[in-house]
VOGU-3710 file (C-alpha; in Angstrom, 3 decimals, decimal comma):
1> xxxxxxxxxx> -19,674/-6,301/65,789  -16,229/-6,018/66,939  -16,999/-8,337/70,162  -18,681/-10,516/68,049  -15,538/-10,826/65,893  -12,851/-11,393/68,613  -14,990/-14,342/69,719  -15,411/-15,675/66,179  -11,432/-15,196/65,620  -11,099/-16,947/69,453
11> xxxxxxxxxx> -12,984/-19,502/68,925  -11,506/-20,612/65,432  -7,930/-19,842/66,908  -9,123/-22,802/69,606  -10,413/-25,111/66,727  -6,887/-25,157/65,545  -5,395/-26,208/68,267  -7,743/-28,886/68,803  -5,785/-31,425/66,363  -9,118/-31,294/64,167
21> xxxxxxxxxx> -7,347/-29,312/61,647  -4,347/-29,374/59,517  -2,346/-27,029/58,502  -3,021/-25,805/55,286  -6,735/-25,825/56,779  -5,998/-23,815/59,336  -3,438/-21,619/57,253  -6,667/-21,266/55,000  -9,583/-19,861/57,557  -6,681/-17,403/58,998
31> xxxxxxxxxx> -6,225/-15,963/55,234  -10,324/-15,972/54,470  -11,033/-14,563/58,099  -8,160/-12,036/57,666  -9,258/-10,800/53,912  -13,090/-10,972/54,690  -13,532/-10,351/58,175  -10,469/-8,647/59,149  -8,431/-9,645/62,252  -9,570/-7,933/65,462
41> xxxxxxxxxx> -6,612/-8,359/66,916  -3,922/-7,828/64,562  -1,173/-6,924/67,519  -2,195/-9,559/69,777  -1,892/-12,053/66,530  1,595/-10,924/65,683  2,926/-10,918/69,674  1,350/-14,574/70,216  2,345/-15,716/66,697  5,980/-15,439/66,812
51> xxxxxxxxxx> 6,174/-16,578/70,989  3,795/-19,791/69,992  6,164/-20,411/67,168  9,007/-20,446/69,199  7,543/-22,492/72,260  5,670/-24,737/69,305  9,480/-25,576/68,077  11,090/-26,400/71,176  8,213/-29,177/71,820  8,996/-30,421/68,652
61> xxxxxxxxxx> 12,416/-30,917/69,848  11,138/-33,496/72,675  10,169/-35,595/69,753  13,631/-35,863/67,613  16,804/-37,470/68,262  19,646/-35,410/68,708  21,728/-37,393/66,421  19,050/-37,385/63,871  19,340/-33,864/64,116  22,902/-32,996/64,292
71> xxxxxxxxxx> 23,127/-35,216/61,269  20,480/-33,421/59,283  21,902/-29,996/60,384  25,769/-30,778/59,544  24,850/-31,844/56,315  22,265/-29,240/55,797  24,522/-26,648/56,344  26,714/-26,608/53,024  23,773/-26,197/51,327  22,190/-23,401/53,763
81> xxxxxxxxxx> 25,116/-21,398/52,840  25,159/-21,892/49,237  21,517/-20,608/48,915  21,702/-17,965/51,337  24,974/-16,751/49,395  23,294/-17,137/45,894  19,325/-15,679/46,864  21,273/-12,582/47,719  23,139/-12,205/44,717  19,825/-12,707/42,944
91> xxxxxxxxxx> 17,574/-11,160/45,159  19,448/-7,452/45,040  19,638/-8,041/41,394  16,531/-8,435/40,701  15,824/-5,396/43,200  17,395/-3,273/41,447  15,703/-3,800/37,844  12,460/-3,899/39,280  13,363/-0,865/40,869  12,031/-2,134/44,647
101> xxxxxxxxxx> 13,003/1,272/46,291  14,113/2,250/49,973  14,928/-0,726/52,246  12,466/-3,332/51,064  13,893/-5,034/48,302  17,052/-5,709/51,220  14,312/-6,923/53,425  12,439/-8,889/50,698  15,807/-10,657/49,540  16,619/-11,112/53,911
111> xxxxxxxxxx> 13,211/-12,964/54,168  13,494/-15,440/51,190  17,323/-16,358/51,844  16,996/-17,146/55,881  13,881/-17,968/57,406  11,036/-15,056/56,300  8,996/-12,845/58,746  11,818/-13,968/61,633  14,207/-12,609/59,357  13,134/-9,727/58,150
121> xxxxxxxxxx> 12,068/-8,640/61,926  15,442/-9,052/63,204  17,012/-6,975/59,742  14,943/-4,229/59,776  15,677/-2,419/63,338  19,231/-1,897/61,862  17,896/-0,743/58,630  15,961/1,981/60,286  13,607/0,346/58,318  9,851/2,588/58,225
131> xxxxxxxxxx> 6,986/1,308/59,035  5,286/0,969/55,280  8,819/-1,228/54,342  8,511/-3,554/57,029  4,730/-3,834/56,587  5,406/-4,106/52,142  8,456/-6,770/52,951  6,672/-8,879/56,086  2,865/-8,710/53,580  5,114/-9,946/50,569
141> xxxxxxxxxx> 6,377/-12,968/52,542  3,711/-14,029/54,262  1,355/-14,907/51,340  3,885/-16,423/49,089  4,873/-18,506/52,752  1,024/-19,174/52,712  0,871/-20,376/49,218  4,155/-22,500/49,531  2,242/-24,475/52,603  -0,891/-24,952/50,215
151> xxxxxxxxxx> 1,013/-26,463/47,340  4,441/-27,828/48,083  2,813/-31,218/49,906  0,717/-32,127/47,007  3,111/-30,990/44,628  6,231/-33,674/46,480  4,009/-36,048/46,306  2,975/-35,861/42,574  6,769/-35,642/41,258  7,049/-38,681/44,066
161> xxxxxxxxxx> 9,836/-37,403/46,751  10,829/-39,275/49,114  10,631/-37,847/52,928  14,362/-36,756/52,891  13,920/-34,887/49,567  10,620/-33,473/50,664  12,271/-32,385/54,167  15,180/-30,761/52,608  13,574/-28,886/49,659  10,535/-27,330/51,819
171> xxxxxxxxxx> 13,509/-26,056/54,486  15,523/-24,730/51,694  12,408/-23,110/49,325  9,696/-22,552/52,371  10,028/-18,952/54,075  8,909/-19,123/57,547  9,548/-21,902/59,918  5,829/-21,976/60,806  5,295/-23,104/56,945  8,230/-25,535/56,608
181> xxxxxxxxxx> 7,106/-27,615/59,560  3,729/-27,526/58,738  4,632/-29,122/55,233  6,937/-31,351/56,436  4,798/-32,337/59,369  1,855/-33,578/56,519  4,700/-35,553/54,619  5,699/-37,229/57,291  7,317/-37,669/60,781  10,955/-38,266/58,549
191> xxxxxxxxxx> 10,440/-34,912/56,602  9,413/-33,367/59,513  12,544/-33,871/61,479  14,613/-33,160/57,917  13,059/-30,296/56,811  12,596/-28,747/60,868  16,199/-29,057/61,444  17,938/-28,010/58,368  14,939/-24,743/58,876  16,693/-24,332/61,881
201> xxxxxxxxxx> 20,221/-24,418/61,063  19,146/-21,756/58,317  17,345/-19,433/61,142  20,743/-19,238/62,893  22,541/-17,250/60,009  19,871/-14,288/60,713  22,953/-13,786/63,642  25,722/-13,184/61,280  23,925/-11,593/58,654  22,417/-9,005/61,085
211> xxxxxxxxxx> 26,365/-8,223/61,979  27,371/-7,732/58,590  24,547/-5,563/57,721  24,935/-3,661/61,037  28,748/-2,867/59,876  27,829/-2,387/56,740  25,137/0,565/57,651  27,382/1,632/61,366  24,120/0,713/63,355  23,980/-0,085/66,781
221> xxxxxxxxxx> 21,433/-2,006/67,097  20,696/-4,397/69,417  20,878/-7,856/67,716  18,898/-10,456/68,870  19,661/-14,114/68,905  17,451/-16,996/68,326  17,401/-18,363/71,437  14,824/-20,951/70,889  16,640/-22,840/68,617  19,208/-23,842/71,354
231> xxxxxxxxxx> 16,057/-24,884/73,682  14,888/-26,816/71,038  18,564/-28,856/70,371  18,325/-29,099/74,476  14,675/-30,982/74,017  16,601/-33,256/71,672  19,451/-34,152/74,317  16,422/-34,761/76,523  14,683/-37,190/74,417  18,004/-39,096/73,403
241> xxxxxxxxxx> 19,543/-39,368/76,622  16,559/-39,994/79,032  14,348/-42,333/77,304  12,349/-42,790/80,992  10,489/-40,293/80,411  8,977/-41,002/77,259  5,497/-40,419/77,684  5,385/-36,450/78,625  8,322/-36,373/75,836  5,531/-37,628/73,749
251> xxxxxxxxxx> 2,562/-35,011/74,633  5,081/-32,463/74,394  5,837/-33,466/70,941  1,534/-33,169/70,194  1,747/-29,875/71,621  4,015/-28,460/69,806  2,535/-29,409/66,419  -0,648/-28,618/67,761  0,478/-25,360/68,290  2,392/-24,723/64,851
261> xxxxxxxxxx> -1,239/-25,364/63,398  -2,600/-22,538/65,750  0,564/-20,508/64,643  -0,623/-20,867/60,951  -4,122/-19,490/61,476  -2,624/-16,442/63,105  -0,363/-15,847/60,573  -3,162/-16,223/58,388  -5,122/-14,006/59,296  -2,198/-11,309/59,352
271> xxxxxxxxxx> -2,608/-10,974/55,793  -5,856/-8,192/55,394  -6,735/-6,285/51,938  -4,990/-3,481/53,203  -1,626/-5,339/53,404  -2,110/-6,698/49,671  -2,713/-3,038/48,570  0,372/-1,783/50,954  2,549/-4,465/49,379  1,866/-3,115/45,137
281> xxxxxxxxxx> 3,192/-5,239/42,344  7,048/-4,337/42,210  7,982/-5,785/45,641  5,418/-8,764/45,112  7,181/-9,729/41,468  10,692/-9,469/43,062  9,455/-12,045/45,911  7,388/-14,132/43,457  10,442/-14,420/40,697  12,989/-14,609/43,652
291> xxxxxxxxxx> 10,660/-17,329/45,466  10,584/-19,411/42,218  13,927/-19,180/41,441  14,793/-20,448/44,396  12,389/-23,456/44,687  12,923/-24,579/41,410  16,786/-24,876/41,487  16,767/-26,343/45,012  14,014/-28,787/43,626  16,792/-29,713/40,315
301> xxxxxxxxx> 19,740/-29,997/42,752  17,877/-32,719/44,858  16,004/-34,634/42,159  19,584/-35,194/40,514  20,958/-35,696/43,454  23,819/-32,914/43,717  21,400/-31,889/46,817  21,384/-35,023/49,201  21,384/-35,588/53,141
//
């Protein structure tokens, strides 16, 4: 049974990355294999999951231009640090009446502000988070990262957003990078570059934050910086600056979004019955009220146009 499984999960892991299925598909047989079949290999999905991601982004990067994306970052940034600054203030709030206990409700709130499972991974070494907090805190993001992915593309295009507005609202209201690609990548190749970079710029405050909460709780913990975001800026100089070599640029490019829709499916099927029951309802209400709060004022700022690029 178990051999039959890992060559099931293999073989659908491989469909994805054929280019035969979009994201939300793919997003969608990782979350029905995980919840029916359970993944066989759940530590071997999380390992190959986050490196993927990261390789997945830097391809992307051979397939911007890197004033395109220094544009989309400098003005994303304002707005990065205005949400960040305000889902905290929110997010520990609302913590704190819903009486989220220990570390997770931190973790929760870490997740939603920055950039999700990345987030949350880096936070919760200097926590000294436990293993059920990281596993309540990662299972709370990752389906409300799935469901964004499902319903934020049809959802743009029914209140009719344009590509920039679509790009910046799914980097600002989207948890994981994985997700706001994925979204922007089905709304088109102007969202996609929006919404990756702005992501991106957001993914780099998991440095600073991680120092204030290390001071904060006098840990020593090694802090890790995202390294693959600078890769991915460097596959943008590459792109701009030697046009020559267009053509691998362009497979590259493929690749990479090829293998963000292999990324979903893993993170997919991450999410098991036993990580619904682990999560309970007072950590999944503080990241489902957080989560909307969030989307919905990011959504009013751009549709009247106080949020712009």
């Amino acid at each position: 049974m178990d051999s039959a499984r890992i060559v099931f999960f293999i073989l659908l892991f491989v469909a994805c990355f054929s280019g035969y299925i979009s994201p939300p598909v793919a997003l969608t047989l990782g979350i029905l294999f995980g919840l029916i079949l359970t993944n066989p290999l759940p530590k071997q999905s999380r390992t190959g999951a986050r490196l993927l991601l990261q390789l997945s982004v830097i391809a992307l990067g051979f397939g911007m231009n890197l004033h395109e994306v220094l544009k989309a970052g400098r003005n994303g940034f304002i707005y990065t640090a205005l949400g960040i600054s305000f889902s905290f203030l929110v997010g520990l709030t609302l913590a704190k009446l819903l009486e989220v206990g220990g570390n997770s409700g931190y973790l929760i709130t870490t997740g939603t502000a920055i950039c999700g499972g990345s987030a949350i991974a880096a936070v919760g070494p200097i926590l000294h988070a436990d293993a059920e907090e990281m596993a309540i805190s990662l299972g709370t993001v990752f389906v409300l990262n799935s469901v964004a992915l499902l319903i934020f593309p049809p959802f743009g295009h029914f209140l009719k957003l344009s590509q920039t507005q679509f790009g910046l609202w799914a980097a600002l209201a989207i948890h994981d990078t994985s997700s706001v690609v994925g979204a922007a990548s089905r709304y088109g190749a102007e969202s996609l570059i929006i919404g990756t970079t702005v992501k991106l710029a957001r993914a780099l405050w998991i440095v600073p934050l991680a120092l204030v909460t290390a001071a904060l709780k006098h840990s020593k913990s090694k802090i890790q910086f995202p390294w693959f975001i600078l890769f991915f800026c460097l596959a943008a100089v590459l792109n701009t600056y030697l046009p020559m070599l267009s053509t691998g640029y362009h497979w590259l490019f493929q690749a990479g979004r090829l293998g963000l829709t292999a990324t979903l499916f893993l993170i997919g099927a991450g999410i098991s019955r036993e990580t619904l029951r682990q999560v309970g309802w007072r950590p999944m209400a503080l990241g489902v009220v957080l989560w909307l709060i969030v989307g919905s004022l990011s959504l009013y700022g751009i549709l009247r146009g106080w949020v712009a690029m």
